[in-house]
C-alpha positions in Angstrom: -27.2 -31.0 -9.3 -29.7 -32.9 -11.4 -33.7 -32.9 -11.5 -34.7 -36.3 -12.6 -37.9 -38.5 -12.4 -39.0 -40.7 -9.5 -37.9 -43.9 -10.9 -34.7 -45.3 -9.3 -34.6 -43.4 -6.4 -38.7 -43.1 -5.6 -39.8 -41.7 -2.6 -36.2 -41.9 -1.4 -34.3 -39.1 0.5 -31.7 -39.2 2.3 -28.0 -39.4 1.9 -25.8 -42.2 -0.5 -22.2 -41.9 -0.7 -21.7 -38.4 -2.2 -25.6 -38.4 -3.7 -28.6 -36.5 -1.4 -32.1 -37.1 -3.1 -34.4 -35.0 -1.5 -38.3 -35.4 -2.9 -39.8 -31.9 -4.7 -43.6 -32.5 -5.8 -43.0 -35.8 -8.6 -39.6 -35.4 -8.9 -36.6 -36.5 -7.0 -33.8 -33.5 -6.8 -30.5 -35.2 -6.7 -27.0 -33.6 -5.6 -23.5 -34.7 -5.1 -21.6 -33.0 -2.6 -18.0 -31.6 -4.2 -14.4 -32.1 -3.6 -12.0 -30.1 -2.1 -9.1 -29.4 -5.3 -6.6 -29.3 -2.6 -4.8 -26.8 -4.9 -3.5 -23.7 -3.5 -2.8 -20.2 -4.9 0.4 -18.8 -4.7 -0.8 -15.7 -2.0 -2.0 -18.9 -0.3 0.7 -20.8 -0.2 3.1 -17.7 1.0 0.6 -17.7 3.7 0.3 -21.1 5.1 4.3 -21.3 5.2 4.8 -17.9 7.1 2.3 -19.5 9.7 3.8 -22.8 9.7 7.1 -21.5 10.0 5.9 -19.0 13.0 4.6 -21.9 15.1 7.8 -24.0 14.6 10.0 -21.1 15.8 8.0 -21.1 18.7 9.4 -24.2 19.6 13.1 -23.2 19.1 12.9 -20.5 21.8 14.6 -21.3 25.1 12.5 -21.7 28.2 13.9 -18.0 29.4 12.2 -16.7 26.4 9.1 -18.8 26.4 8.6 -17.1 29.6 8.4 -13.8 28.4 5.6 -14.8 26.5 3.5 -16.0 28.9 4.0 -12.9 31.3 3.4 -10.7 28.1 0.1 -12.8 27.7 -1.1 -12.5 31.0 -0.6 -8.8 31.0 -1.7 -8.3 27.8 -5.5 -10.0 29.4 -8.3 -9.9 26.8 -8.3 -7.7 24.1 -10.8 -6.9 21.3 -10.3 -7.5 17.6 -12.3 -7.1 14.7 -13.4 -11.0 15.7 -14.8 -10.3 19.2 -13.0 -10.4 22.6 -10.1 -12.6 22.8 -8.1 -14.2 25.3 -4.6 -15.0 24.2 -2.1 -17.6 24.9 1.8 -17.3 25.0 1.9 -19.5 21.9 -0.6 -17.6 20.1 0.6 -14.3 21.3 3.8 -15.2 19.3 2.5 -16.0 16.6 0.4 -13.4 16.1 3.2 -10.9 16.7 5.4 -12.5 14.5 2.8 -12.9 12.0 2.0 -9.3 11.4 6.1 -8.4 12.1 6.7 -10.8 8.7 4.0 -8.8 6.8 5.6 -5.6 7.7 9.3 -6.9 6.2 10.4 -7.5 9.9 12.4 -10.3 11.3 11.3 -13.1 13.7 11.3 -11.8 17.1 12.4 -14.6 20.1 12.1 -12.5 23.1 9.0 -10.7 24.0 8.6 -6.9 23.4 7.7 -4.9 26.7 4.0 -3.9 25.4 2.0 -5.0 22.2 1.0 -2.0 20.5 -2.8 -1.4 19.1 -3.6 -0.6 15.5 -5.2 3.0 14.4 -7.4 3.9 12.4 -6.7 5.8 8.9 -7.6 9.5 7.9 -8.1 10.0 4.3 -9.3 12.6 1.7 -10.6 10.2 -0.9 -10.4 6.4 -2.9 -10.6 5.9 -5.8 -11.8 2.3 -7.2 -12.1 1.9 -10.8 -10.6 -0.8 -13.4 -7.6 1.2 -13.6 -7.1 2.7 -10.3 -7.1 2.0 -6.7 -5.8 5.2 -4.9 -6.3 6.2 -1.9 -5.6 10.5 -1.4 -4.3 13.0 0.9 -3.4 10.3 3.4 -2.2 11.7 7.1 1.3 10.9 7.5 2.0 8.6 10.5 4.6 10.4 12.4 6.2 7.4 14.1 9.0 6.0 12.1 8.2 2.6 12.9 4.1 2.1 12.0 3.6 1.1 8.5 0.2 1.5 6.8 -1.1 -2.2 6.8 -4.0 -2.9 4.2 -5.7 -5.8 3.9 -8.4 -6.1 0.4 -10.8 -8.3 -1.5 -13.2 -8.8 -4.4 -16.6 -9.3 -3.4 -18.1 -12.4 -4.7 -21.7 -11.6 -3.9 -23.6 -8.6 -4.4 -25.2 -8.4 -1.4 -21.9 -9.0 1.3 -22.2 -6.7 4.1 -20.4 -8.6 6.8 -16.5 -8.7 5.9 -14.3 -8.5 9.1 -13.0 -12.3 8.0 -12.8 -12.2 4.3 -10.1 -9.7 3.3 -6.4 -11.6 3.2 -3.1 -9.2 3.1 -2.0 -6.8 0.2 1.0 -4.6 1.7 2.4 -3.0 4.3 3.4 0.8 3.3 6.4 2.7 4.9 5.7 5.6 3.5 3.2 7.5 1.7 3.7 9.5 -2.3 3.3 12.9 -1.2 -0.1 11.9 1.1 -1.0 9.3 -2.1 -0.9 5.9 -1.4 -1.7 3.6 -4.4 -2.8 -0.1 -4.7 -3.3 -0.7 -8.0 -0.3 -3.0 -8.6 -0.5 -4.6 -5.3 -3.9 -5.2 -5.9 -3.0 -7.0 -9.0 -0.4 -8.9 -7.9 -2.6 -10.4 -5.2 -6.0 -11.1 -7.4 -4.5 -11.3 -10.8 -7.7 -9.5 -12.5 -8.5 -5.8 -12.0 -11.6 -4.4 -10.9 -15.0 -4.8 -12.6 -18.0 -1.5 -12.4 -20.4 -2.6 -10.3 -18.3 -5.1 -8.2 -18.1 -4.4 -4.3 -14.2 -4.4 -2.7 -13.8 -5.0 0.7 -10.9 -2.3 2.1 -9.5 -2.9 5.7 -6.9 -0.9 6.7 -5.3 0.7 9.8 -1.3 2.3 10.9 0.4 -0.8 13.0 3.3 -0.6 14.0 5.7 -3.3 12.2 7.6 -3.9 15.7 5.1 -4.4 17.9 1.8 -4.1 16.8 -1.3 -5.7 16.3 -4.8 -5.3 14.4 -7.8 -3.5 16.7 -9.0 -0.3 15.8 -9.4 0.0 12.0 -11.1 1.0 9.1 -13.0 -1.4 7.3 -15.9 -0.7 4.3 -17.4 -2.1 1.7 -17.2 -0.1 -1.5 -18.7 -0.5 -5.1 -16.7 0.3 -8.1 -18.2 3.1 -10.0 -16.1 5.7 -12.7 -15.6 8.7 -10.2 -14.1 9.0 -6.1 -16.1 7.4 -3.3 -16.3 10.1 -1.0 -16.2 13.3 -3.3 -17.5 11.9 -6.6 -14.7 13.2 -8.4 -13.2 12.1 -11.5 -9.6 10.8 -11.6 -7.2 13.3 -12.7 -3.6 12.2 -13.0 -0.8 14.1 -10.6 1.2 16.5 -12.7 4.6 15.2 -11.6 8.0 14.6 -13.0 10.3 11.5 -11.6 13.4 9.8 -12.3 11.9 7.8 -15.3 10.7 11.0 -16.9 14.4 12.4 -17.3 18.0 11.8 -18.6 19.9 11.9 -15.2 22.8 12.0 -16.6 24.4 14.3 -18.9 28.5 15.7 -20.3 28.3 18.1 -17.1 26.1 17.0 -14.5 24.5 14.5 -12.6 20.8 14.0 -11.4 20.9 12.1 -8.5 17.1 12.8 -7.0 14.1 14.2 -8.8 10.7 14.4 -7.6 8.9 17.8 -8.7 4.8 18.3 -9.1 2.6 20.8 -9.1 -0.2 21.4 -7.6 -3.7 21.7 -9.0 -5.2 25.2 -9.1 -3.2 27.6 -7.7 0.4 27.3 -8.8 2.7 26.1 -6.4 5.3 23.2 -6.4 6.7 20.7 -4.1 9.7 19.1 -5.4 12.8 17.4 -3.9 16.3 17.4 -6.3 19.5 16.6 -6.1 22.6 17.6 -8.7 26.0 16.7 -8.9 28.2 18.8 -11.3 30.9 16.2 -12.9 33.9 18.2 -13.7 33.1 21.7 -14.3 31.3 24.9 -12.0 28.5 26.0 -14.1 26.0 28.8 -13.7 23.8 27.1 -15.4 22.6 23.5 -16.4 20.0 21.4 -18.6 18.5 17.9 -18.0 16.5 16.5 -20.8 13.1 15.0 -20.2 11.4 12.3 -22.0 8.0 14.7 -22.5 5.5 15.7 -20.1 1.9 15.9 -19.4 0.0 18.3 -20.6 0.2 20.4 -16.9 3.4 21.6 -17.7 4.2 24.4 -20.4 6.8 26.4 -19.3 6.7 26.6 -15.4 9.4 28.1 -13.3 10.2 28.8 -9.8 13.1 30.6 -7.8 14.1 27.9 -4.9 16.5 27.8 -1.7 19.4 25.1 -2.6 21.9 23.5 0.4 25.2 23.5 -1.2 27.0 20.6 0.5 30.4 19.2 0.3 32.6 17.8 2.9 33.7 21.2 4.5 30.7 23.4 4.7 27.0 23.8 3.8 26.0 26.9 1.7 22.3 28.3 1.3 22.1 30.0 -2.1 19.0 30.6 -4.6 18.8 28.6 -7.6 16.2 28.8 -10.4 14.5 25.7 -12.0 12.5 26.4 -15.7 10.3 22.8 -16.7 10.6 23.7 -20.7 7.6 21.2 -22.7 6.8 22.9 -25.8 9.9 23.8 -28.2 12.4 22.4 -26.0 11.8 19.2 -23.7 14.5 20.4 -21.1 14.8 21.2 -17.7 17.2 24.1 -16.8 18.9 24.8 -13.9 20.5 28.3 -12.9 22.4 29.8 -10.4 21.5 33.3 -8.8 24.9 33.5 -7.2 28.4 33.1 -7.5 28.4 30.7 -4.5 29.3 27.7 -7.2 29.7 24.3 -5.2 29.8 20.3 -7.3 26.9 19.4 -5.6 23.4 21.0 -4.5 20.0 20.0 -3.6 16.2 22.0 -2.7 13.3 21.0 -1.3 10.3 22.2 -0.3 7.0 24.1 -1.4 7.3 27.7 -3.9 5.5 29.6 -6.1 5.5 28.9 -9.9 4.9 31.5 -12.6 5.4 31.2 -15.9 
């Protein structure tokens, strides 16, 4: 846009080409209007050809299946979605569930599922949305194998956006949640490239779908600023103390760690872990895996567990004792409280810690 005298375009308004004058006290305002770059991102790009390659499946269906459709639309009548009420068409219909069967890692479906299956809402603890983090807590497991928790996000380009229902695009579809943690940082970052700025607003829409038959209607959507500590407690982010996998040596002269999940809680001392060993060649009564060092949390924590001893003939219960070592020695020990020695073991579940 340019402000420029009244001199070649004087008392002119109006429309030219890609030039609008339009007359402001002595002086003619002048704009062009802008071209589309035509250039597409790759998130955009994944998207147009999953919807492009939807409607031409459509097509591929025999006339049996096409059928299905269209009694599944009639029955399925209007339905509300976070755009209004909506009457659907077979065509659409298919798309749509195919659509949101893609995002969930599901394959194209040709004939027409007996019901489509409404979205639900979300119960959470807390988010966190900071440069560094965007974690949502204590989220309530969905106890229906096949619904995946389907998030949708976006950047906020204006302070003042209230109204979002249509400007969030996909980030991922989680099967499962990290001990009731779900994060979205790297998701997040895949999608938009750049993290999170303070101050920025996020648009969050999420709901559980189910990744075989479902569709988007009831969910949770908000606008949230980013700001150092949790939305909804105001709590500062504290890492989980947890050790995995790429915190150990799994494997050793003697044994074998095949699964290893273990944190502890905050506060009181408890632990929820999930492990798996594999002795090599030898019965031991005792064992060490090395670690790679650990947070602070851990000192030198220790906890008496139930083990399922399994091999191909029987299952054995037995007690086993596991000792996190992070000061003089960066080990974790293993030792058996019985004489009930089997090649491979592994515990789960929630016990006390004391050091």
């Amino acid at each position: 846009m340019k402000l420029l005298p009244s001199i070649a375009f004087n008392d002119f308004s109006g429309s030219a080409g890609n030039v609008t004058a339009r007359k402001t006290g002595d002086k003619t305002i002048l704009s062009t209007r802008t071209k589309h770059s035509r250039k597409k991102t790759p998130p955009q790009a994944t998207t147009r050809c999953r919807f492009s390659d939807t409607i031409r499946a459509y097509s591929r269906i025999t006339e049996d299946q096409r059928q299905g459709w269209v009694f599944l639309a009639r029955s399925f009548g209007i339905y509300y979605s976070p755009y209004g009420y909506t009457v659907i068409s077979a065509p659409n219909l298919f798309v749509m569930a195919n659509t949101y069967r893609k995002m969930c890692g599901r394959p194209l479906l040709a004939d027409a599922p007996s019901v489509m299956i409404r979205s639900r809402q979300v119960s959470y603890d807390d988010l966190w949305l900071d440069p560094e983090h965007i974690l949502l807590t204590k989220v309530e497991q969905s106890a229906d194998p096949d619904e995946v928790l389907y998030v949708e996000m976006s950047p906020a380009f204006s302070p003042g956006v209230s109204e979002c229902a249509n400007k969030t695009v996909f980030l991922k579809a989680f099967s499962t949640t990290d001990w009731g943690d779900v994060d979205l940082t790297e998701a997040y970052l895949k999608r938009f490239g750049t993290p999170l700025k303070f101050g920025q607003k996020v648009i969050l829409r999420m709901c559980w779908l189910n990744a075989e038959c479902g569709f988007v209607s009831r969910c949770n959507t908000d606008v949230h600023r980013v700001r150092e500590t949790s939305i909804i407690h105001g709590a500062f982010y504290y890492p989980r103390a947890q050790v995995t996998m790429e915190q150990i040596t799994p494997l050793t002269e003697h044994v074998e760690c095949e699964g290893f999940d273990y944190e502890l809680s905050p506060g009181s001392k408890f632990t929820s872990n999930s492990i798996t060993l594999r002795y090599l060649n030898l019965h031991l009564l005792s064992c060490d895996i090395p670690h790679n060092g650990l947070t602070e949390a851990f000192y030198d924590e220790q906890s008496f567990q139930y083990a399922r001893v399994t091999s191909s003939i029987d299952y054995l219960i037995q007690s086993i004792w596991i000792r996190i070592q992070n000061s003089t020695y960066k080990r974790i020990r293993f030792g058996h409280t019985t004489f009930s020695l089997r090649m491979q073991l592994e515990t789960f579940g929630t016990y006390y810690v004391f050091n």
